[in-house]
N, C-alpha and C positions, 0 to 999 in steps of 0.2 A: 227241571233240575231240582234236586232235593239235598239238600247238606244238613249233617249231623257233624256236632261241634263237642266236641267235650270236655270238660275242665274242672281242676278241682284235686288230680295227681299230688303227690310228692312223696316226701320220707317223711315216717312218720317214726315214733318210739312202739313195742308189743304196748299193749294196753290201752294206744293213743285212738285218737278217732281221725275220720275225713270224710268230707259230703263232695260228694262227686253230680257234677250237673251234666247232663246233655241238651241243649236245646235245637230244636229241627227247623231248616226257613226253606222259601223256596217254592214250589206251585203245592202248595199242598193245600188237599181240601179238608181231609180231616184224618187223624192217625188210630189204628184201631192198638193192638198189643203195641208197647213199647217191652224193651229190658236191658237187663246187662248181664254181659261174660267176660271172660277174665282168662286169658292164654298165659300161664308162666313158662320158663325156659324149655324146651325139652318137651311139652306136654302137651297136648291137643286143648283146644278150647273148649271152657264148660261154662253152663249155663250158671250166673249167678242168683237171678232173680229177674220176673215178669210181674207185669202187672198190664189187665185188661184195661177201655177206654172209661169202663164202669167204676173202679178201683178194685178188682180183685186181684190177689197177687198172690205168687208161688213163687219159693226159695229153694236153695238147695240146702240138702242140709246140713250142708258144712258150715254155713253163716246163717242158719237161723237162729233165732235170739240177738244177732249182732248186727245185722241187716237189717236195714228197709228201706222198700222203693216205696215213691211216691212220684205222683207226676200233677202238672198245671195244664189241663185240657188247652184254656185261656191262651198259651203261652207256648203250647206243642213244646213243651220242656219237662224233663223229667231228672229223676235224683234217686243218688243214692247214697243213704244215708249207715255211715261205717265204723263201728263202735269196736270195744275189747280187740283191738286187729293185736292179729298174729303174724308173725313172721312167714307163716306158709299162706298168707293171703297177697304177697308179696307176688304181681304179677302187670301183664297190662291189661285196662279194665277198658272194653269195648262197650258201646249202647250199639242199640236196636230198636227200628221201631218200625212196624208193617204200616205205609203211606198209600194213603188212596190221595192219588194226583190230581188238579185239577181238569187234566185229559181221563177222567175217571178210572186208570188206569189203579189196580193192587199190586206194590210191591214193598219186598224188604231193604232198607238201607240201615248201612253202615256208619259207626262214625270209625275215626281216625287213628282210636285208641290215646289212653294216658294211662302213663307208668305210674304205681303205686308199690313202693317198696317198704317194707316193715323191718327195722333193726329189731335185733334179740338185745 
């Protein structure tokens, strides 16, 4: 079993910031891609941001310059770090992370999702 935890949500003011955490426990042997996406009302889920085991990372580019991921190998924990937010960033923000299990098994888990809303 594998659980992705996520925390760090809430309302925030346009302009405000939030570091959002996911941390992963559970048989895991080591995690390759971690990321986060983001479902608002009405709209399919996009991707916001990846980052490899290495530190390489990819954004979308509605949040780049305002985003960044980062992640603690150490700690199977990762973040995202949310700057100049907008009202239309106003969604619930998912992690992700591709877990190789200690049954050597590759798979993708979910966390639970957290609400981050943005006033105008």
């Amino acid at each position: 079993q594998v659980q992705l935890r996520e925390s760090g949500g809430g309302l925030v003011q346009a302009g405000g910031s939030l570091t959002l955490s996911c941390a992963a426990s559970g048989s895991i042997l080591s995690i390759n891609a971690m990321g986060w996406y983001r479902q608002a009302p009405g709209k399919q889920r996009e991707l916001v941001a990846t980052i490899t085991r290495g530190g390489s990372r990819n954004y979308a580019d509605s949040v780049k310059g305002r985003f960044t991921i980062s992640r603690d190998n150490a700690k199977n924990t990762e973040y995202l770090q949310m700057n100049s937010l907008k009202p239309e960033d106003t969604a619930v923000y998912y992690c992700n992370a591709d877990v190789i299990t200690v049954m050597g098994v590759l798979r993708g888990y979910w966390g639970q999702g957290t609400q981050v809303t943005v006033s105008s």
